[in-house]
N, C-alpha and C positions, 0 to 999 in steps of 0.2 A: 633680652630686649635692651636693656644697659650697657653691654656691651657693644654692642653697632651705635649705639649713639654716643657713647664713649669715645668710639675708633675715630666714628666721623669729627668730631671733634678736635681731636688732634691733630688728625689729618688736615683740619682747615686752619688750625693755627700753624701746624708746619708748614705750610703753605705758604703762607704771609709773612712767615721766618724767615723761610727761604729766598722767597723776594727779596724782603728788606735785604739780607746781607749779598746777594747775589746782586741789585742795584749798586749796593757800599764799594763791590768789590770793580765792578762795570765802569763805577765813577771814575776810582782811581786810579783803573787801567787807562780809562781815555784820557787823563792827565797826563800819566807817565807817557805813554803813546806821542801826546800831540807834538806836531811838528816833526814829525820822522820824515815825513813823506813829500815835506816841505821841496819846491822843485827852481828854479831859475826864472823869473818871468819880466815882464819888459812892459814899458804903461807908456802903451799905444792906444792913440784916439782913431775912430775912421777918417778917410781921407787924409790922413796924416802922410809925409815923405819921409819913407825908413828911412832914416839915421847910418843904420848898419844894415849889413845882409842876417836875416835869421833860418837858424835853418832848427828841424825838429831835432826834439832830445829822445824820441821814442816813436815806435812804429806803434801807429795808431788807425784804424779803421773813420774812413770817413763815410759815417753812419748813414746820414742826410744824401749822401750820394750812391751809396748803394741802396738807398730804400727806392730811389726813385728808380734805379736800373730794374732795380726786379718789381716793382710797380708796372715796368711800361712791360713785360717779359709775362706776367701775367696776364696784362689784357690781352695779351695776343695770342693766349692760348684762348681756341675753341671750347665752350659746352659741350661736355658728352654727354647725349640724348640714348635714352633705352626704351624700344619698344617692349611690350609685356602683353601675352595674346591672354593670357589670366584675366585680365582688364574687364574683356569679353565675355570672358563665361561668368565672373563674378557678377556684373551687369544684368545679365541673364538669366543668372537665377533671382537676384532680386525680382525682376520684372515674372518671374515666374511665382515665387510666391505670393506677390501681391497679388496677382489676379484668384491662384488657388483659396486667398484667403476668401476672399469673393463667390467664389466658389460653392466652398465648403459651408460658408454663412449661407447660400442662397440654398442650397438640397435640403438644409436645416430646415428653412422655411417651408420649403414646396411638399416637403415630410409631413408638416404640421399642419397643413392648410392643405388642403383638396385644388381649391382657386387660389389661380395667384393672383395676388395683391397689387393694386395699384401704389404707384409711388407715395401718393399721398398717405397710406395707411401702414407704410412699413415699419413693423413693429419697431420702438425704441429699442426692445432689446437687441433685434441684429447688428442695428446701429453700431451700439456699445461694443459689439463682441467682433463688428468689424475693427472698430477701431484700436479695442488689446491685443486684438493680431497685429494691428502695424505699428504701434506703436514702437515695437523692439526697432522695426527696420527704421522707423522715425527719428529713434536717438542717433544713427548712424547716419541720416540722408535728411536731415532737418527742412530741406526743400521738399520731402517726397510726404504735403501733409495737405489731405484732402479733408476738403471743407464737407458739411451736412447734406450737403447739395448733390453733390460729386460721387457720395457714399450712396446716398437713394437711388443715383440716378444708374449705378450701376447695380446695384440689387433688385433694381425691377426689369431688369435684361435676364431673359433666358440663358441654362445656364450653356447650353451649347453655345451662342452667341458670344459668352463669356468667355468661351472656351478657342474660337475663331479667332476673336479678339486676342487672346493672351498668346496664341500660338504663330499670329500675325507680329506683333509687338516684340516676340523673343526674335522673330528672324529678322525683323528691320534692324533692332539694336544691334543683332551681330553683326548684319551686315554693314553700319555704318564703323562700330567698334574694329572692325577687322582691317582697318587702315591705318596710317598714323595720323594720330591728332596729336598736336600742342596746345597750348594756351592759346596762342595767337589764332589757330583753325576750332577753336572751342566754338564763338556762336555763330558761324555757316553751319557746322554738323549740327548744330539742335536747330538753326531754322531747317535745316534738310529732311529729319526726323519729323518734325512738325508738319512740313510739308507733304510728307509721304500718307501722315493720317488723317490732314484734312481730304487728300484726293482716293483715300482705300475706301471703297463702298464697304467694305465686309465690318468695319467701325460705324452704325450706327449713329445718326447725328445728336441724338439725346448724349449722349456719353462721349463725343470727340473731344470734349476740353478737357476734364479729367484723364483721358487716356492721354492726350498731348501732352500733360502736368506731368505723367509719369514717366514719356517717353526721351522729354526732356531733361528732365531731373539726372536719369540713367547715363547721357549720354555726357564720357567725359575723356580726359585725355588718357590714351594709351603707349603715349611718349615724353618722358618727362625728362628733367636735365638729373643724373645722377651724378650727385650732390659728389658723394664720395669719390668717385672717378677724377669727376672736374676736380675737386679741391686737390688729388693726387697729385693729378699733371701740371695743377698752379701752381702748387709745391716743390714737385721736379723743373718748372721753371725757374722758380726763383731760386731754387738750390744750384742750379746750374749756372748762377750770375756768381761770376768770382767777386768777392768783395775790393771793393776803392780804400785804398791806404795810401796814407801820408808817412811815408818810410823814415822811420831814423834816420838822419842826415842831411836828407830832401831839403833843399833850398826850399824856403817857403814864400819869401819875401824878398829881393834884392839890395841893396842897398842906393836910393834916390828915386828907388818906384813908390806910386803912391799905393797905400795900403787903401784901397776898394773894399765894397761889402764883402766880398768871398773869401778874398784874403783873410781880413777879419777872420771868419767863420772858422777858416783853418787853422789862422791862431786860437781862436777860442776850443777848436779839436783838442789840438797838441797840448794843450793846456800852459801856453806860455804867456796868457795875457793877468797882470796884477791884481787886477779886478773880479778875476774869479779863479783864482789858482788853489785857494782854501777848502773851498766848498767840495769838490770831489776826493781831495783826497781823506777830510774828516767826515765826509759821508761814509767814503769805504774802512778808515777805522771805526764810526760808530756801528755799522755794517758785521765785519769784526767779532766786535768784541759783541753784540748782539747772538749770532750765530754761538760763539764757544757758550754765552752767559742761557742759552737755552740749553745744550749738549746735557750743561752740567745741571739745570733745573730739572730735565727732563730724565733724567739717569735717577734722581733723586724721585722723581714722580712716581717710577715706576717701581723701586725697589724695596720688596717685602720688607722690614726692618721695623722695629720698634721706632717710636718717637723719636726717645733720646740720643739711642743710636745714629739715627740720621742725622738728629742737630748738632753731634759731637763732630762727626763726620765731616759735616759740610764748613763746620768753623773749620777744622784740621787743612783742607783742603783748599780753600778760599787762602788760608793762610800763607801755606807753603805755595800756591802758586804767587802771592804776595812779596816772598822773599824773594822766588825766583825773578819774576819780573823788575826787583830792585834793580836786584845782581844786575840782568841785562842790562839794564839804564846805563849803571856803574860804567859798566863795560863797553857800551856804546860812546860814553862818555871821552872815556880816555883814547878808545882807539885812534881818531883820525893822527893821534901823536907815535901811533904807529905804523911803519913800513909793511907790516906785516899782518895777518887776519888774527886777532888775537882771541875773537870770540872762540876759538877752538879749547881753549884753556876752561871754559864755562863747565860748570859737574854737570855730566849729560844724564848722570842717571840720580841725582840727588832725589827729585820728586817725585821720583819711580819707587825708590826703595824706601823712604819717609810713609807716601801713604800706601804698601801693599803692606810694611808691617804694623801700621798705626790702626787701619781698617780693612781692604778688601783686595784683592790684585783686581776685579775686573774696575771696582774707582782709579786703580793707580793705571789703569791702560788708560784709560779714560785724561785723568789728568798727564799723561807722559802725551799724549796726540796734542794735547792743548798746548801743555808748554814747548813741544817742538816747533807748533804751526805759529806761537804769539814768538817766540825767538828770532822765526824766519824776518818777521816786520823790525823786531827792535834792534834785532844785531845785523840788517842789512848794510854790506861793504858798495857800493858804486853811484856813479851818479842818477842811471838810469831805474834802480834796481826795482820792486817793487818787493820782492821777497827773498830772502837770502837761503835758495833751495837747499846749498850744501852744508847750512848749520841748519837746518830745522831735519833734514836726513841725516847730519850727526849727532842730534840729541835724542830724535825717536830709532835711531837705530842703540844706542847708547841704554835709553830706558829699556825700551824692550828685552835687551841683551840680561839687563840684571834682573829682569820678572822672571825668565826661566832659569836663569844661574842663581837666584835668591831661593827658588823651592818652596816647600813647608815648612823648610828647617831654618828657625828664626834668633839662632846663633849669634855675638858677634863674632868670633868667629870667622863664620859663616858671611855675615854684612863685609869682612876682611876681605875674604876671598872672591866673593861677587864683584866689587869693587876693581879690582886684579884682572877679573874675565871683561870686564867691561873695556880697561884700558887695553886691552888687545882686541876688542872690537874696534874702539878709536882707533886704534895704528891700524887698524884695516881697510877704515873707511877711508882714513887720511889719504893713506896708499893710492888707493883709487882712486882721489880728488886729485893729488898731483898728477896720476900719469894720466889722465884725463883730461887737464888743462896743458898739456901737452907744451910747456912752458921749463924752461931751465932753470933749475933752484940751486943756490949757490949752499956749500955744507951747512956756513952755519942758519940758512933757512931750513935746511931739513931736518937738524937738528935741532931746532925751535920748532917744526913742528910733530916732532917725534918725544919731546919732554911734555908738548903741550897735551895732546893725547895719554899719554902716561899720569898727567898730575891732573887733565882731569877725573879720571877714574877712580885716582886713589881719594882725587877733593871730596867724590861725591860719599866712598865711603867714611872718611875720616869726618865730615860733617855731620852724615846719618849719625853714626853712632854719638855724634858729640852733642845733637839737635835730641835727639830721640827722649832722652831723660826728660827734657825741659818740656816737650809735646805729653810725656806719659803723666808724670805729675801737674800742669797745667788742665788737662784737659780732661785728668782724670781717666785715659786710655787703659785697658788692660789688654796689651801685645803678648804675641805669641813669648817673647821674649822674658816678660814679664811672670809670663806664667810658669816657663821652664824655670826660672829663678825661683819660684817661691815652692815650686817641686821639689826643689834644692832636699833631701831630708836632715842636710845640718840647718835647715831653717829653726830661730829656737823652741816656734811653736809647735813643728812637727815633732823637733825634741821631747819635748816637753811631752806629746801624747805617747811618743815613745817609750818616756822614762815614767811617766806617772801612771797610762791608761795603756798598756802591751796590746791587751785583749781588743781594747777600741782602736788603736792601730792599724792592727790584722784586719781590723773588722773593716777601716776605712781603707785598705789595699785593695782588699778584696771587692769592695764596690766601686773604685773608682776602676777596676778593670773590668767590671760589668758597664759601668755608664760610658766609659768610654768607646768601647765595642757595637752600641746599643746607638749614640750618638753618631757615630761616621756611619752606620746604615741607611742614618734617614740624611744624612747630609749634617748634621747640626755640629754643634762646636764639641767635639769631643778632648781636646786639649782641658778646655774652661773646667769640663765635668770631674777629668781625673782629677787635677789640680785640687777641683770645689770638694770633692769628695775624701781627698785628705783633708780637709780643715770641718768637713762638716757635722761632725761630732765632737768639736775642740770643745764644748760647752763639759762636757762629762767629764774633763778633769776638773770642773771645781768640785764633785762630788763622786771623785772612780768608783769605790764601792760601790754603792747601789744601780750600777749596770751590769749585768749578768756577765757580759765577756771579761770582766774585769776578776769577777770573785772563785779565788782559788783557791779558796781556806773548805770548800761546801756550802758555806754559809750565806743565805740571804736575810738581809737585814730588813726587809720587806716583811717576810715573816711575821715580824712582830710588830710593824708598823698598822695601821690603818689605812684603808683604801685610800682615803682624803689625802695622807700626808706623801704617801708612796705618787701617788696620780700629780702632788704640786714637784715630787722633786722629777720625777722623770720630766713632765711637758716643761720645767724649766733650763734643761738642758740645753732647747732652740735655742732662748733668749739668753744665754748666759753665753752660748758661743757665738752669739751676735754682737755680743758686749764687749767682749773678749779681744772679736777682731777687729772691731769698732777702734780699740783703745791701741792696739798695736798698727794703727791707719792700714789693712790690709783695702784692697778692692773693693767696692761696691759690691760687683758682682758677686764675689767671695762670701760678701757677709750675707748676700741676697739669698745662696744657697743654702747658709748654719741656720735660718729664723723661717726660713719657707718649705725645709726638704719634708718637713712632718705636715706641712699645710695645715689643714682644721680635721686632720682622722681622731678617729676615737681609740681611747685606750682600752678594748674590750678587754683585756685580763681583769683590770682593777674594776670594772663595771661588773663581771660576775662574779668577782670577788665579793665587792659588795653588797650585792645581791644576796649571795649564801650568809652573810653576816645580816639578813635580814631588812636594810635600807632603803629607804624608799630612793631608788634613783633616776637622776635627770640626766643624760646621757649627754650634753649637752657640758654639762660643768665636766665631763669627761673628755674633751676632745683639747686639740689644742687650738693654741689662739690666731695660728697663721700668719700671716696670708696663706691663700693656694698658692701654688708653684706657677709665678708669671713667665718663664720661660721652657722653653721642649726640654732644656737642659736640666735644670730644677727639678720638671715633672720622671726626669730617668733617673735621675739619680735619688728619689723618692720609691720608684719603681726598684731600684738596684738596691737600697737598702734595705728595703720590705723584703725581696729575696735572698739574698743573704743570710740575711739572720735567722729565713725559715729555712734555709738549707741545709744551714749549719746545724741548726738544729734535728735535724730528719737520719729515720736510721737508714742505712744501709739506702743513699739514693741512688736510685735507676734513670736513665733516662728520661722511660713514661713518668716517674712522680716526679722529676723537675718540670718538664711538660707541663703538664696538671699543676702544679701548685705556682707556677708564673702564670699563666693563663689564671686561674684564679684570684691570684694577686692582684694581677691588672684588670680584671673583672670590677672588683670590688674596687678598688680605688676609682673606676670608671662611676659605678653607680653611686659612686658617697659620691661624687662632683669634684674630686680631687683635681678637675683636670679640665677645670672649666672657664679659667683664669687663663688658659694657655692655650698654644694653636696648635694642639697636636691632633690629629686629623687619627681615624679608624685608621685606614692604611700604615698609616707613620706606628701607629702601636702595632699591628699586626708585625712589621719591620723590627721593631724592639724587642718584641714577645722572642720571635727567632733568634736575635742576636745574642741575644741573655741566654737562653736556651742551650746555644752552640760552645758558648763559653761555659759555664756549666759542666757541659756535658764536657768540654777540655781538660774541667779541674777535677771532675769525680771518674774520670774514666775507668773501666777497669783495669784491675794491675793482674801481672799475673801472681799466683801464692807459689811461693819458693820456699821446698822442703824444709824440713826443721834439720 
């Protein structure tokens, strides 16, 4: 129950994190932004005698003039009308059960009663039981609701009379329903209907109003305007109206005409008048930056992840597109003092490769779409431009290039090489931008922009790698990068378990290639496990002997100890290789694994130990101090360490008993709650169970025996 109201908790403060720094990051973008889109304009009054001739900077739709073209192009389309003979029969049966209700009420009677009854004495109950028959037709024909009067006056009509009557009334209704009616022919056809019942003799004059009330009611239109049809064809008119533009170029105004209302209106199209030349274009950057600053909340809303994860995340990310957009500014900045497009020299793939190795590649797609689409506005070259298509398709072609050239393998290296595939993406794209402007570049243009492509690919990697420390340590990341480093085995603490603890070594090889295994089944991070799983017994070198893989004399020192003392030095091992890597600043997540992989299990050995030495014990002072394992990660390599060391200890395993004693394992840590702290889902252990199992079964295979 703790636990969801936990989640929700966080959930709603990350929430409110996110905003905040997502508003912080929106501000400054529209800062940097403003004034890009800034355009030419001119402070003209109406009625004024242009000065000069003006003519548009942009082809622009005159809105106001096509609204009213396809305004007059819809009225002139016809309603489509649909007759429907359904109309008729459903009429008709109405009119037919209301009279059987009638009916059915009166044989009731005429059963119960020998003589029939005058009007005046007809039972209440008929009454009632005529009226929960119509009531249903009542909620659907709110008009079709006969008074006290109306109801007697036809339940003291015989019932053949009844019967006349309902059989007359079905064929008037058809016959008037079998025509087309509209709204407008609606009341002739019910005075017609009316008319027909006051002059039928076979309608009794006690009961013609109420037959009239029903006859009326029934009668309705059987051609109506189909909504859908019309709206079609009003649609296919006004789609068929070509739109009015005020074409780049277009003389708008003369020079010595006077500017008139219209004219006006055309300036104020083209957006060339002083007065209001601000307002559209900082509407469409606040527009903008609106659109990416939800992208990126919304990615964030949706993505499984721990808290912290997220909020590390979205600082890393908010950041680096922070830098990026400097850069642009920079860049926009100095250009116009160049002949040439310089934005091409920009790293296309810096924030591609920054955040797929700092957090996730589907964030770094995510951020590489943003920073192409916000480059297009800031690094635009021309007077008219609104987006500078062929840098915003050189930096998302750029990023993209290095998300599948960068891999799993999180090398630098590796970040070298990516970098290298990227700048032959640029010379690609380049390629294609010139012979597509179809424009004559003189050498040393095309070798400015054959360097510029080149150095930005290598900029982007020589940044990464030179940015990445300052993101890992700051932010406290631990990168793929990071983790193959500390795999290192000349690291000096793996050393050290090497030289001090051999047997805890072995022992942490061999689980970190079960957790690992066990890990990529269900999706989870299996790099973090291997890694965490050599460091997660670093506590046992402050005391190697008294753990059994370590003693190769025979001798356990437990032996002689007491349960008590034996039970504080093993569960101090967590805490001691928490300290441990505490002090040498290893990961978070690292040390999260050394103080949580034993979670709160109990030490049954020293518990029946203690027991046969007679004590009274609390099972309780036997467990350790935990946490449970808050990650799927934690919770396998908890799971990989428990099997191991009963493997290792197991004679002659088979198949079926590694089966069986993983299944077991994971059983029992299941029902202690070992695994309650964490989102590992039945399915996700059933995935584990297998993966461990298959590895196993890899390391104890059968060999064959080779003669002596």
């Amino acid at each position: 129950m703790m636990r969801p109201i936990r989640d929700f908790i966080n959930a709603l403060k990350f929430k409110y994190f996110s905003l905040f720094l997502i508003g912080l990051f929106s501000l400054a973008l529209f800062f940097i932004m403003y004034g890009i889109v800034q355009k030419e304009t001119y402070e003209i009054k109406r009625f004024q005698i242009a000065s000069e001739a003006i003519r548009s900077i942009k082809t622009v739709e005159d809105t106001t003039k096509t609204e009213l073209e396809k305004e007059r192009a819809a009225n002139e389309v016809t309603p489509v009308y649909q007759f429907s003979e359904d109309v008729a029969k459903n009429r008709q049966a109405i009119a037919e059960n209301v009279f059987n209700f009638f009916i059915e009420v009166k044989k009731g009677i005429e059963t119960d009663d020998v003589e029939p009854k005058a009007p005046q004495v007809i039972q209440k109950k008929s009454i009632e039981e005529v009226r929960e028959k119509l009531s249903f037709l009542e909620e659907e024909e709110p008009e079709l609701q006969l008074d006290e009067e109306s109801i007697i006056s036809l339940l003291s009509q015989e019932v053949v009379i009844l019967e006349n009557v309902r059989d007359f009334i079905i064929d008037a209704i058809g016959f008037e329903l079998m025509n087309k009616i509209r709204t407008d022919d609606l009341s002739i056809k019910k005075y017609d209907i009316e008319n027909k019942i006051r002059i039928a003799n076979i309608v009794p004059s006690t009961i013609k109003q109420p037959v009239i009330t029903i006859g009326r009611t029934l009668i309705v239109e059987t051609e109506i305007i189909n909504e859908d049809l019309t709206k079609a064809r009003i649609e296919e008119a006004k789609a068929a109206v070509e739109p009015i533009r005020i074409l780049q170029g277009q003389v708008i105004v003369r020079e010595g005409q006077v500017i008139d209302n219209e004219v006006y209106r055309q300036l104020e199209i083209a957006g060339l008048l002083t007065n209001q030349s601000p307002v559209k274009p900082l509407a469409g950057i606040i527009l903008f930056i609106f659109v990416i600053s939800a992208v990126i909340f919304m990615h964030f809303s949706t993505w499984k992840e721990n808290t912290l994860a997220k909020r590390k995340s979205l600082v890393i990310i908010l950041v680096v597109l922070f830098l990026q957009v400097v850069m642009m500014k920079l860049i926009s900045l100095v250009e116009p003092e160049f002949d040439l497009l310089i934005a091409f020299l920009f790293p296309t793939a810096l924030a591609a490769m920054l955040v797929k190795l700092l957090t996730n590649e589907r964030l770094a797609l995510t951020v590489t779409i943003v920073t192409a689409a916000t480059a297009g506005i800031i690094l635009q070259d021309g007077y008219a431009a609104i987006i500078q298509m062929e840098i915003a398709l050189y930096i998302l072609f750029g990023g993209l290039t290095s998300l599948y050239l960068l891999g799993n393998v999180s090398r630098r290296s590796t970040i070298l090489g990516t970098s290298l595939g990227v700048a032959v993406s640029n010379l690609l794209f380049l390629a294609f931008y010139l012979l597509m402007t179809q424009t004559s570049y003189t050498l040393s243009e095309l070798i400015f922009y054959a360097v510029a492509a080149i150095s930005s690919g290598v900029i982007s990697g020589a940044l990464t790698i030179g940015l990445l420390p300052f993101f890992e340590t700051g932010f406290g990341i631990l990168s793929d990068i990071r983790l193959i480093e500390l795999s290192n085995p000349n690291h000096p603490l793996l050393k050290r378990v090497l030289t001090e603890t051999p047997g805890t070594y072995h022992h942490s090889v061999m689980v970190a290639n079960l957790a690992d295994a066990a890990c990529e089944s269900i999706g989870a991070n299996g790099l973090l496990a291997r890694v965490g799983s050599y460091y997660h017994d670093i506590g046992k070198t402050v005391r190697p002997g008294y753990f059994i893989e370590n003693q190769h004399t025979g001798k356990n020192p437990h032996d002689l100890l007491p349960p008590e003392k034996s039970r504080d030095i093993i569960i101090a091992h967590a805490e001691d290789g928490a300290k441990l890597l505490e002090k040498h600043k290893m990961p978070p997540e690292i040390i999260a694994i050394a103080r949580q992989h034993h979670g709160t299990s109990l030490l049954r050995f020293f518990v029946f130990k203690a027991r046969e030495l007679g004590d009274d014990v609390n099972e309780e002072n036997y467990r350790y101090p935990g946490p449970k394992p808050q990650t799927k990660e934690i919770a396998i390599i908890s799971i990989a360490d428990s099997v191991e060391a009963a493997v290792r200890s197991m004679k002659e395993p088979t198949s079926e008993k590694i089966v069986s004693l993983v299944r077991s394992i994971i059983s029992e840590k299941l029902n202690d709650g070992q695994f309650d702290e964490c989102d590992l889902s039945m399915k996700e252990l059933k995935k584990v169970e297998c993966a461990i199992c298959e590895t196993l079964n890899g390391i104890f295979h059968n060999r064959i025996e080779y003669p002596e």
